[in-house]
Residue frames as a rotation matrix with the C-alpha (Angstrom) as fourth column:
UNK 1
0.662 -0.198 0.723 2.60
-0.507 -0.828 0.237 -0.94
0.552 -0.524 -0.649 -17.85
UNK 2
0.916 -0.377 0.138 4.68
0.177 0.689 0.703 -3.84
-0.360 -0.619 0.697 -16.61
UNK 3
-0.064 -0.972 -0.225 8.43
-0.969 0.114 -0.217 -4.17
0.237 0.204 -0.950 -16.90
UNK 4
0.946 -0.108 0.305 9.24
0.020 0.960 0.278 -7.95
-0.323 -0.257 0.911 -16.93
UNK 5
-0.116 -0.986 -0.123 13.05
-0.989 0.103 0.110 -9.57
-0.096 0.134 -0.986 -16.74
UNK 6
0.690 -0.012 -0.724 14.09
-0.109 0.987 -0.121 -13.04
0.716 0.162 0.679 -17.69
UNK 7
0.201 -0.793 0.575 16.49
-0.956 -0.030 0.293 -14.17
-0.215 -0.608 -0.764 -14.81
UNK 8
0.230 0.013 -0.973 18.38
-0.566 0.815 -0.123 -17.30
0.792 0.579 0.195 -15.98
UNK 9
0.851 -0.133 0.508 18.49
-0.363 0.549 0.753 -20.52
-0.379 -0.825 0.419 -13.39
UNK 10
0.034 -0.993 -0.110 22.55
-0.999 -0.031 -0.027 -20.95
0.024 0.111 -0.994 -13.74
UNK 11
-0.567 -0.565 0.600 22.28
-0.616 0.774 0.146 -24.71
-0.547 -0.287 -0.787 -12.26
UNK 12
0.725 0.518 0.454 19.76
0.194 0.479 -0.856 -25.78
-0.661 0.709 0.247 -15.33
UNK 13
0.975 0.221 0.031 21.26
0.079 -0.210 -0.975 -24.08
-0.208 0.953 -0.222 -17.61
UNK 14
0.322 -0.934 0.155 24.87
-0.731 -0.141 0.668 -24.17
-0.602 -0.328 -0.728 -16.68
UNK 15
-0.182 -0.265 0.947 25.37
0.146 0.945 0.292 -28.22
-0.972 0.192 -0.133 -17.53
UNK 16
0.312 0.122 0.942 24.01
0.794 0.511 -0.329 -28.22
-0.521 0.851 0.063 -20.94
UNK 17
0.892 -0.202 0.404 25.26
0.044 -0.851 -0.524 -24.48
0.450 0.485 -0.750 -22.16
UNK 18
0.613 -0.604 -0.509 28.65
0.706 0.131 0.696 -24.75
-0.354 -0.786 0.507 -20.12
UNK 19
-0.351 -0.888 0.296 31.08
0.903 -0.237 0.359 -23.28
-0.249 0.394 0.885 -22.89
UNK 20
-0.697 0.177 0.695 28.44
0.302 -0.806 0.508 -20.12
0.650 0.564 0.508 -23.98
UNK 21
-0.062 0.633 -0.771 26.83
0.973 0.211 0.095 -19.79
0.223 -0.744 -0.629 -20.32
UNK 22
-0.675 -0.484 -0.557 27.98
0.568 -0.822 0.025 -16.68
-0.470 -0.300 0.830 -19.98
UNK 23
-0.947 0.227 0.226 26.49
0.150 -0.309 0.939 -15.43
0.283 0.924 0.258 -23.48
UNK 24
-0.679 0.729 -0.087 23.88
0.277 0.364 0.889 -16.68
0.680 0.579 -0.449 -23.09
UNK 25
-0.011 0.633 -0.774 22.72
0.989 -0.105 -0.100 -15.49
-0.144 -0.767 -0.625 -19.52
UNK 26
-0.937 -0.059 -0.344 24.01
-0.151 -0.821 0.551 -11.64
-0.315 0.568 0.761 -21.21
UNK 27
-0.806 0.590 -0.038 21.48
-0.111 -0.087 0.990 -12.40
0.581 0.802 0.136 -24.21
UNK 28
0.145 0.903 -0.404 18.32
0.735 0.175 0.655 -13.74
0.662 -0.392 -0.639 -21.86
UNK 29
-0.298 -0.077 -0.951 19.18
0.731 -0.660 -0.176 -10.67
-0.614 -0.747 0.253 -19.30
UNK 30
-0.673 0.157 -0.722 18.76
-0.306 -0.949 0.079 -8.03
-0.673 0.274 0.687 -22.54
UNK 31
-0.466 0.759 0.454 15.28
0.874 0.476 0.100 -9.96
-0.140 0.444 -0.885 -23.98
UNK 32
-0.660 0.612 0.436 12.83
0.037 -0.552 0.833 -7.49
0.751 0.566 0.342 -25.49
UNK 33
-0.455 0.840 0.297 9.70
-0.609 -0.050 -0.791 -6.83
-0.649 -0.541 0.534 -23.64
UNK 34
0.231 0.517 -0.824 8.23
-0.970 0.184 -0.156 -8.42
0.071 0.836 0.544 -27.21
UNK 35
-0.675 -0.234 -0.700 10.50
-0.024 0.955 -0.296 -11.51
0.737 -0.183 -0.650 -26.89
UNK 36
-0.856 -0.163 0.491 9.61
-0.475 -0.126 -0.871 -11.79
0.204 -0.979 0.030 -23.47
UNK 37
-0.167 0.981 -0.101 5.97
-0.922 -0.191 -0.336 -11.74
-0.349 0.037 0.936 -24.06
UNK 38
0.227 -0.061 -0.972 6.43
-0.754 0.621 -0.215 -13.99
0.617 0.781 0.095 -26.97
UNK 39
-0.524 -0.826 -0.209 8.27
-0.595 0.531 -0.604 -16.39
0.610 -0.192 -0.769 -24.68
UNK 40
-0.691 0.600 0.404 5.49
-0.436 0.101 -0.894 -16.46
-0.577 -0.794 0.191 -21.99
UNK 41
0.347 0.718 -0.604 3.11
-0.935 0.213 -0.284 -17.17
-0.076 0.663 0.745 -24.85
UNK 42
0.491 0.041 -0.870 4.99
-0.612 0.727 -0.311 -20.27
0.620 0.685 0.382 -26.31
UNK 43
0.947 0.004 0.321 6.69
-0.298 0.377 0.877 -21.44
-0.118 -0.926 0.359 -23.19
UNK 44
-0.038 -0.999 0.011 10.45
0.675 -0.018 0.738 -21.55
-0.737 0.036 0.675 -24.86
UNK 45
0.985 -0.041 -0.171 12.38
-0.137 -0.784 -0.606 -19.39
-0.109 0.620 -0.777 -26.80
UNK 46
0.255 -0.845 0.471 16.11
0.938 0.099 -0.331 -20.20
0.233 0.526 0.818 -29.35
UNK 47
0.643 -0.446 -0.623 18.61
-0.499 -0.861 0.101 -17.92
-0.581 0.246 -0.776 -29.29
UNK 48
0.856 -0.513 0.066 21.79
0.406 0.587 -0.700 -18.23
0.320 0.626 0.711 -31.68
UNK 49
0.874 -0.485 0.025 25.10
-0.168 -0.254 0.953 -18.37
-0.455 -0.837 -0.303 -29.45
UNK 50
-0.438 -0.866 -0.242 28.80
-0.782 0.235 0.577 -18.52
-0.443 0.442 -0.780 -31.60
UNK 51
-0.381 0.249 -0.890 26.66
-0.769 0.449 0.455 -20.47
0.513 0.858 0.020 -34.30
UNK 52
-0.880 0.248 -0.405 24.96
0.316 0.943 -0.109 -22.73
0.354 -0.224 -0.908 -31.51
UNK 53
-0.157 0.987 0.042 21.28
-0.185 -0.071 0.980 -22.96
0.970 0.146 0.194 -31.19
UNK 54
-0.897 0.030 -0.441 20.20
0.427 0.322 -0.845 -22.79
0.117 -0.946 -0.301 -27.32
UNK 55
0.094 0.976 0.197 16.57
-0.022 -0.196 0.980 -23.05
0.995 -0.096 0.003 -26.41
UNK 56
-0.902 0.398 0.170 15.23
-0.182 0.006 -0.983 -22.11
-0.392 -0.918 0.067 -22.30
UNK 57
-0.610 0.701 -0.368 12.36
0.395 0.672 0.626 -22.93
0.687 0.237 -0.687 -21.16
UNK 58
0.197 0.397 0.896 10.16
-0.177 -0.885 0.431 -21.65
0.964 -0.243 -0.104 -19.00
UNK 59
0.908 -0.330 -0.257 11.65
0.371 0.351 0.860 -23.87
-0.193 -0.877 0.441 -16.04
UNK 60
0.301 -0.938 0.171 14.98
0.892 0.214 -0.397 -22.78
0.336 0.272 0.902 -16.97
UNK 61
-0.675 -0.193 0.712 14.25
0.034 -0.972 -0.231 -18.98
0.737 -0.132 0.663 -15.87
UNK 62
-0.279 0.649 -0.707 12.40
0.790 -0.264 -0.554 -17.08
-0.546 -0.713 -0.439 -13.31
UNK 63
-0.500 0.276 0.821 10.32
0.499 -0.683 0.533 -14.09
0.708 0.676 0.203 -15.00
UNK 64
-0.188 0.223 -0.956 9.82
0.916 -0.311 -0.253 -10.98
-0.354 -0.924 -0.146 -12.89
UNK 65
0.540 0.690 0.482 7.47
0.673 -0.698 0.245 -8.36
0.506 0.192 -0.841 -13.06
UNK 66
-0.480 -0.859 -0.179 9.73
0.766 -0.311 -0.562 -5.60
0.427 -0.407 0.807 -11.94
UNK 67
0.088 0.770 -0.632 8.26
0.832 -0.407 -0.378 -2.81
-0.548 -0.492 -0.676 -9.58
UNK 68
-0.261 -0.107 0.960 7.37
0.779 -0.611 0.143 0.46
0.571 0.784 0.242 -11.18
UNK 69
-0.983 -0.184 0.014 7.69
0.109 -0.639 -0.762 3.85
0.149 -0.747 0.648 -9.74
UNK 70
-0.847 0.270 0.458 4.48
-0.530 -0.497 -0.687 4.01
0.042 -0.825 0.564 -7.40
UNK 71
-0.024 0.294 -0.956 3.48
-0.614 0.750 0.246 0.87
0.789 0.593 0.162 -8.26
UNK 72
-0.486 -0.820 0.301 3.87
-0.864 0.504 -0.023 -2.34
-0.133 -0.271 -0.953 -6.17
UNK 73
0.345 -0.221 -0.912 4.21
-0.688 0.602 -0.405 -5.38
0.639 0.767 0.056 -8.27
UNK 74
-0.167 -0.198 0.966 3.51
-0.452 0.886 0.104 -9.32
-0.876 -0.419 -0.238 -6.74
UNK 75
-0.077 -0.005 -0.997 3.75
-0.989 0.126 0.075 -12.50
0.125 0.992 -0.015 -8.84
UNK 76
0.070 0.081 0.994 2.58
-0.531 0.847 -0.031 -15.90
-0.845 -0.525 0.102 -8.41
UNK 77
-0.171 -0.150 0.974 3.37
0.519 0.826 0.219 -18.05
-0.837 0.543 -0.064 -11.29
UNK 78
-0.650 -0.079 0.756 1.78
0.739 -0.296 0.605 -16.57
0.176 0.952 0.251 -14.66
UNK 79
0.708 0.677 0.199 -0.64
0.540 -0.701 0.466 -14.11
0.455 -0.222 -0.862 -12.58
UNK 80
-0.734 -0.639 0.231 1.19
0.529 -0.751 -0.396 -10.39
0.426 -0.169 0.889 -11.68
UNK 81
0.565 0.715 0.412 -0.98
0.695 -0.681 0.228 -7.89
0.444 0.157 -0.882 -10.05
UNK 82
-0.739 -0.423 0.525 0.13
0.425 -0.897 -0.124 -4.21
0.523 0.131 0.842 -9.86
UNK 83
0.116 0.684 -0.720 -1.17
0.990 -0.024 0.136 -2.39
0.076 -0.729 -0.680 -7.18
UNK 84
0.403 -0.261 0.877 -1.51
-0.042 -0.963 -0.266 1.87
0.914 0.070 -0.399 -7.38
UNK 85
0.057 -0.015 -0.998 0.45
0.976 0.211 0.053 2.70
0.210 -0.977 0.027 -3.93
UNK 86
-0.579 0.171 0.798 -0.19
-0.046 -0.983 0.177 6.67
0.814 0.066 0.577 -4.32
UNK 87
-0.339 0.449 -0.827 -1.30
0.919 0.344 -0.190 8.33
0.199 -0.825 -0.529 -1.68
UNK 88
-0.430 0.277 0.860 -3.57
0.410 -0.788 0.459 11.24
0.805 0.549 0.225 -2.66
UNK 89
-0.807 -0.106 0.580 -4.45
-0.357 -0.695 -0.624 14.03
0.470 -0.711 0.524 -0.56
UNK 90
-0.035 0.839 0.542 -8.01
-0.957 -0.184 0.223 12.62
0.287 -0.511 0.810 -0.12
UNK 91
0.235 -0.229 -0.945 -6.74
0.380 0.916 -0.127 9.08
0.894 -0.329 0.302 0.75
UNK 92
-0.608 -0.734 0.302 -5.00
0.265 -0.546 -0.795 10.74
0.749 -0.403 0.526 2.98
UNK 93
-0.663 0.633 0.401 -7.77
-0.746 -0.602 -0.284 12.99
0.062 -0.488 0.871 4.90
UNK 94
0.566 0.801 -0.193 -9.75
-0.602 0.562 0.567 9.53
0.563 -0.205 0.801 4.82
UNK 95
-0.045 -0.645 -0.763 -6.76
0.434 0.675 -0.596 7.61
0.900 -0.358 0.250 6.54
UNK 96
-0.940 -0.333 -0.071 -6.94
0.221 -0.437 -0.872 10.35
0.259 -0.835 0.485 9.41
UNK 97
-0.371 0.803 0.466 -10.66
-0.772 -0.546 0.327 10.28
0.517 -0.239 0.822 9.53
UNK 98
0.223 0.037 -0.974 -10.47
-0.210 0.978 -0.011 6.60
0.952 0.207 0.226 10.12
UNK 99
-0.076 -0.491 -0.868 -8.12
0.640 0.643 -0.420 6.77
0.765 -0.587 0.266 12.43
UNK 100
-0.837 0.000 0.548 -9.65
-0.252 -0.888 -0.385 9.52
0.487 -0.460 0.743 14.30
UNK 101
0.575 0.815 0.065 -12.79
-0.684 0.436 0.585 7.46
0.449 -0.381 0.808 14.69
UNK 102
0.338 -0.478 -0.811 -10.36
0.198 0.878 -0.435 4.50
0.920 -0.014 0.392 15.92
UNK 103
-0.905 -0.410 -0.119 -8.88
0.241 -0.262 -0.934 6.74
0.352 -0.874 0.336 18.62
UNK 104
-0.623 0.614 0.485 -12.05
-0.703 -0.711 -0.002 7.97
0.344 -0.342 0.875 19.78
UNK 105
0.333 0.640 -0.692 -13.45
-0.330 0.767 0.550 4.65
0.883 0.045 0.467 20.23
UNK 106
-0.199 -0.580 -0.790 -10.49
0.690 0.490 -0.533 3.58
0.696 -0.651 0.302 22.37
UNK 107
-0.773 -0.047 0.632 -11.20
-0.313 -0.839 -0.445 6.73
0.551 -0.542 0.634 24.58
UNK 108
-0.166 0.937 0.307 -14.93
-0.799 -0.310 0.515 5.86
0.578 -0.159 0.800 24.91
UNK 109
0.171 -0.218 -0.961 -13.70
0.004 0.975 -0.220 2.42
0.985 0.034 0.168 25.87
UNK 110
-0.437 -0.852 -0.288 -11.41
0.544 0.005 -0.839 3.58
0.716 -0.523 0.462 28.30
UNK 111
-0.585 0.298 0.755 -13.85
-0.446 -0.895 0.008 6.34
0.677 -0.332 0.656 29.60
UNK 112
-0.783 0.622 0.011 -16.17
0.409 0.527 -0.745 3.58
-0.469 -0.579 -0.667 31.07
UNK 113
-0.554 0.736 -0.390 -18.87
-0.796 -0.605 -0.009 4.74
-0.242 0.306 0.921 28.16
UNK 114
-0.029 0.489 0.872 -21.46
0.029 0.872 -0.489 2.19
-0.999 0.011 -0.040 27.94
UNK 115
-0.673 -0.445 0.590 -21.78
0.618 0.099 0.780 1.03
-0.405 0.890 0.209 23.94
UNK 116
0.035 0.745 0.666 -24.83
0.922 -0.282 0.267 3.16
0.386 0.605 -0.696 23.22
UNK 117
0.081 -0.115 -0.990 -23.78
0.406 -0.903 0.138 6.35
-0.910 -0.413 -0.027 25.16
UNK 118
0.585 0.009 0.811 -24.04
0.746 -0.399 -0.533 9.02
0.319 0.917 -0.240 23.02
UNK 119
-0.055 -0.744 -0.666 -21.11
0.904 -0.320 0.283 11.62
-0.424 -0.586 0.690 23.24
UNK 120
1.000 -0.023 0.019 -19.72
-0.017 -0.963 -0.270 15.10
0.024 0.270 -0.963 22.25
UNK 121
0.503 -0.840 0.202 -16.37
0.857 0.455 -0.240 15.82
0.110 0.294 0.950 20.35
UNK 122
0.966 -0.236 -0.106 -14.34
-0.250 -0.956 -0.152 18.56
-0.066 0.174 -0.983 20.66
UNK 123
0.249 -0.968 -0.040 -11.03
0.866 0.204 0.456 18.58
-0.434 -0.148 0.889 19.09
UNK 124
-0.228 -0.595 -0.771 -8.20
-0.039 -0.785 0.618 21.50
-0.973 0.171 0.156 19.00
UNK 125
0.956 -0.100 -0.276 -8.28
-0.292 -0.204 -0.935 23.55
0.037 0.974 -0.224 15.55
UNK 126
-0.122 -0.940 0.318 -5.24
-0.096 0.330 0.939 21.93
-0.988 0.084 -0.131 13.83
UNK 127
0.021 0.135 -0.991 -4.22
-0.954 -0.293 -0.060 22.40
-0.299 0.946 0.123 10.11
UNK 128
-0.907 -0.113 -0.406 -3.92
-0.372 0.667 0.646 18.44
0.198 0.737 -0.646 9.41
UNK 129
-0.703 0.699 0.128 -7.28
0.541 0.643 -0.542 17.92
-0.461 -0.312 -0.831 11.33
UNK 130
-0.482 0.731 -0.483 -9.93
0.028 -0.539 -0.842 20.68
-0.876 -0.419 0.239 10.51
UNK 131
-0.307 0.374 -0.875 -10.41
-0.895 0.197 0.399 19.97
0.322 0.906 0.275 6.58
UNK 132
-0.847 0.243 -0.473 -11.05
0.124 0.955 0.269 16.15
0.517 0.169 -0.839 7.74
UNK 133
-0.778 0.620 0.097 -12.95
0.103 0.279 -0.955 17.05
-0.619 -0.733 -0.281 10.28
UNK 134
-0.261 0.713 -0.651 -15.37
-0.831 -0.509 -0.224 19.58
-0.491 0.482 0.726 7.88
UNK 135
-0.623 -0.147 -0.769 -15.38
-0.757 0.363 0.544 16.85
0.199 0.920 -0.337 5.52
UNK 136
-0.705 0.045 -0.708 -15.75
0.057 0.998 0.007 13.38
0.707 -0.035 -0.706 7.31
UNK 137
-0.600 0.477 0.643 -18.08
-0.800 -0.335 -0.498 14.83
-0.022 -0.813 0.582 10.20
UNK 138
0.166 0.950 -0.264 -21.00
-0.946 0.229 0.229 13.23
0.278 0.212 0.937 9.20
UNK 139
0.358 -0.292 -0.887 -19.22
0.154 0.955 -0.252 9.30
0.921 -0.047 0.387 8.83
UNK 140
-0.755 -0.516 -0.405 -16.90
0.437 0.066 -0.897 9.98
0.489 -0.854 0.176 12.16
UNK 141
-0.565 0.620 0.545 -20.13
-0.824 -0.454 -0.339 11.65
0.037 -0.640 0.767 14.15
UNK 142
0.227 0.894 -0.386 -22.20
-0.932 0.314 0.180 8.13
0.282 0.319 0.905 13.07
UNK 143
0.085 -0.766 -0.637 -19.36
0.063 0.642 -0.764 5.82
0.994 0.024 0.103 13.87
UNK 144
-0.825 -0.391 -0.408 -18.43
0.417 0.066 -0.906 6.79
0.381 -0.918 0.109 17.19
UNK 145
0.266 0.806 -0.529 -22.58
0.959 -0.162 0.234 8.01
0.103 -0.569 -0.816 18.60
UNK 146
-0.797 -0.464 -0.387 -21.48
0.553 -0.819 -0.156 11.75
-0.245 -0.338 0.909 18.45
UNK 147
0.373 0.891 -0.261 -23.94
0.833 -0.445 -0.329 14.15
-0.409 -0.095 -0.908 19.21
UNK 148
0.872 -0.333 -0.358 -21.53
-0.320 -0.943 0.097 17.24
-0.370 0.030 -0.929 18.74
UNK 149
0.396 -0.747 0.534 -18.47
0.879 0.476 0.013 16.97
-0.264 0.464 0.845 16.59
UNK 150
0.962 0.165 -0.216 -16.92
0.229 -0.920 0.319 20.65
-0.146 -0.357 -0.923 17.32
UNK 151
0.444 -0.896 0.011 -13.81
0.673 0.326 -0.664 22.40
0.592 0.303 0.747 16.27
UNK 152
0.959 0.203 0.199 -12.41
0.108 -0.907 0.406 24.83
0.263 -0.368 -0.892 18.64
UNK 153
0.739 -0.581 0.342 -9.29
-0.514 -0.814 -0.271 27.06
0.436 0.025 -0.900 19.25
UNK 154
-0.548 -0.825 0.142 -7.50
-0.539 0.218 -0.813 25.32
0.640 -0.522 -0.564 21.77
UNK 155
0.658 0.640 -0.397 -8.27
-0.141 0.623 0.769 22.51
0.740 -0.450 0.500 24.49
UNK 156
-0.557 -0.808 0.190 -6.79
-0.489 0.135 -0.862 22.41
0.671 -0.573 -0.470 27.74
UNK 157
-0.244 0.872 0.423 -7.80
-0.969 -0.231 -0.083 21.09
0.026 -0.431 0.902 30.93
UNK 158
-0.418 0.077 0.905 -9.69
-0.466 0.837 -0.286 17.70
-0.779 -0.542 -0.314 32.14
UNK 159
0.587 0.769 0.255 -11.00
0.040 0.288 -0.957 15.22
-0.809 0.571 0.138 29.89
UNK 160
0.402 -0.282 -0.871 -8.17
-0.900 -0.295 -0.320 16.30
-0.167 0.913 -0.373 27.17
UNK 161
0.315 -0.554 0.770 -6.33
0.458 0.800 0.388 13.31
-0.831 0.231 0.506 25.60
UNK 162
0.048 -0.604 -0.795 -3.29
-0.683 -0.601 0.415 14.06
-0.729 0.523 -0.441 22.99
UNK 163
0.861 0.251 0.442 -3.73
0.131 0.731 -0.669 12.19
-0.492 0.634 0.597 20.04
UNK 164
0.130 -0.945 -0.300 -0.20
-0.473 -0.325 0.819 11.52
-0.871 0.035 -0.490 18.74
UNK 165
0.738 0.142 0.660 0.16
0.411 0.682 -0.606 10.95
-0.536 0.718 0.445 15.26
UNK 166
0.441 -0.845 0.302 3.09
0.896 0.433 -0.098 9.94
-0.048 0.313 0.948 12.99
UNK 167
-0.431 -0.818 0.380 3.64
0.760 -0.556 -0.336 13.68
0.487 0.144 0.862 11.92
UNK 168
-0.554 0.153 0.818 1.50
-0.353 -0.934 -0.063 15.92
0.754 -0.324 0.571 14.07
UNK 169
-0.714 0.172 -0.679 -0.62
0.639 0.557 -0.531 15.78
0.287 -0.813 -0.507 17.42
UNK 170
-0.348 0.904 0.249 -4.21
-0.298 -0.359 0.885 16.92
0.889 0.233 0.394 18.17
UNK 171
-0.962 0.099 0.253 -5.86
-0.230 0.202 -0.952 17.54
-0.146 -0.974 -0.171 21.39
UNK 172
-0.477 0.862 -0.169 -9.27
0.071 0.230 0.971 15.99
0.876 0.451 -0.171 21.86
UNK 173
-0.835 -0.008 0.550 -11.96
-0.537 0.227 -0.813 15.81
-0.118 -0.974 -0.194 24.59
UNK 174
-0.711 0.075 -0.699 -14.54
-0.372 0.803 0.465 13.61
0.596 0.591 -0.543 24.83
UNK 175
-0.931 0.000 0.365 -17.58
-0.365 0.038 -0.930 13.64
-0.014 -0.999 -0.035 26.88
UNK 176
-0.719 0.606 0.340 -21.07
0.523 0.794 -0.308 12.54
-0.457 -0.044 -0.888 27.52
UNK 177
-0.757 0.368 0.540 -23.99
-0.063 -0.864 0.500 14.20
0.650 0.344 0.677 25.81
UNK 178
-0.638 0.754 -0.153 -26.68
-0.003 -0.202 -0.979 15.51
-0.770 -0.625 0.131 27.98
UNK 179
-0.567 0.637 -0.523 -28.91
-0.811 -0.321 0.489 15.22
0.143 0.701 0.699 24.45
C-alpha cells in the first residue's frame, strides 16, 4: 500500500556521472515500485545510460515513502510506518465524549468541588451532543463522579457554562448531587 520514490543526492552523484547526470536522475526518478523494492533488497542497483553502466547506492539516494490519500506516512531509515488518519463517525462521537469529560472536569475544578464530590450533569439537547451523550453516558458519568447525566431542552440561567467547540457550542450545568 506504499508508494516509494528514489530521490537522487545530486552532490554524490553529480562528480562521478557528470556528462549523463541528468539521465540518469530522469531514469532513478521513473524506478518501478519492483526495481525499487529490488534495490532496497540488494542495496544498489545498474542502470544503462548512452551505453554507460552507472550503479547508486543506497547512500547515493534518499527513498521516500510517499503519503497516501488518508494515510500519514513517517520514515526512519529502512522502517516506514503508515498510519490510518480517518476519522469515522464513531472516532468522532468518542473524541467529543472525551472531551466532554475533560471540560467537565475543569468546571468541577473551578467550581471548588472537592475530588470525591459526586455531581449532576445537565447539558442542552444539541444534535452533535445527544447521540454521544446516549452512547458514552455510562464512561463520561464514571469519569467525572456523575450521579445524573441528563439531556434537556434548553439551559439557561446560573450555573450554565458554554462549552465552545471547534464547530458547535453546548450549554452545560453542573452541580452537586444531594445523592
Amino acid at each position: 500500500i506504499l508508494v516509494k520514490r528514489v530521490k537522487p543526492d545530486f552532490k554524490k552523484l553529480g562528480p562521478r556521472y557528470g556528462k549523463i547526470m541528468k539521465q540518469l536522475a530522469a531514469t532513478i526518478a521513473a524506478m518501478s515500485q519492483p526495481d525499487i523494492i529490488e534495490f532496497e533488497k540488494n542495496g544498489a542497483f545498474t542502470f544503462e545510460i548512452d551505453g554507460q553502466q552507472a550503479t547508486i547506492e543506497a547512500s547515493d539516494v534518499e527513498i521516500i515513502s510517499e503519503d497516501i490519500p488518508g494515510w500519514l506516512v513517517a520514515n526512519e531509515g529502512n522502517l516506514t510506518v503508515a498510519l490510518d488518519i480517518t476519522v469515522t463517525d464513531e472516532l468522532r462521537r468518542e473524541g467529543i465524549a472525551r472531551e466532554l469529560v475533560n471540560r467537565i472536569q475543569n468546571i468541577r475544578k473551578t467550581s471548588g468541588f472537592d475530588i470525591t464530590d459526586k455531581i449532576d450533569v445537565y447539558i442542552a439537547s444539541n444534535g452533535e451532543t445527544d447521540l454521544v451523550v446516549e452512547e458514552y453516558r455510562d464512561y463520561m458519568s464514571r469519569q467525572v463522579l456523575a450521579n445524573t447525566f441528563e439531556i434537556l431542552g434548553a439551559l439557561s440561567g446560573e450555573a450554565v457554562t458554554e462549552l465552545d467547540f471547534d464547530t458547535f457550542k453546548v450549554n452545560i450545568r453542573i452541580v452537586k448531587s444531594l445523592k
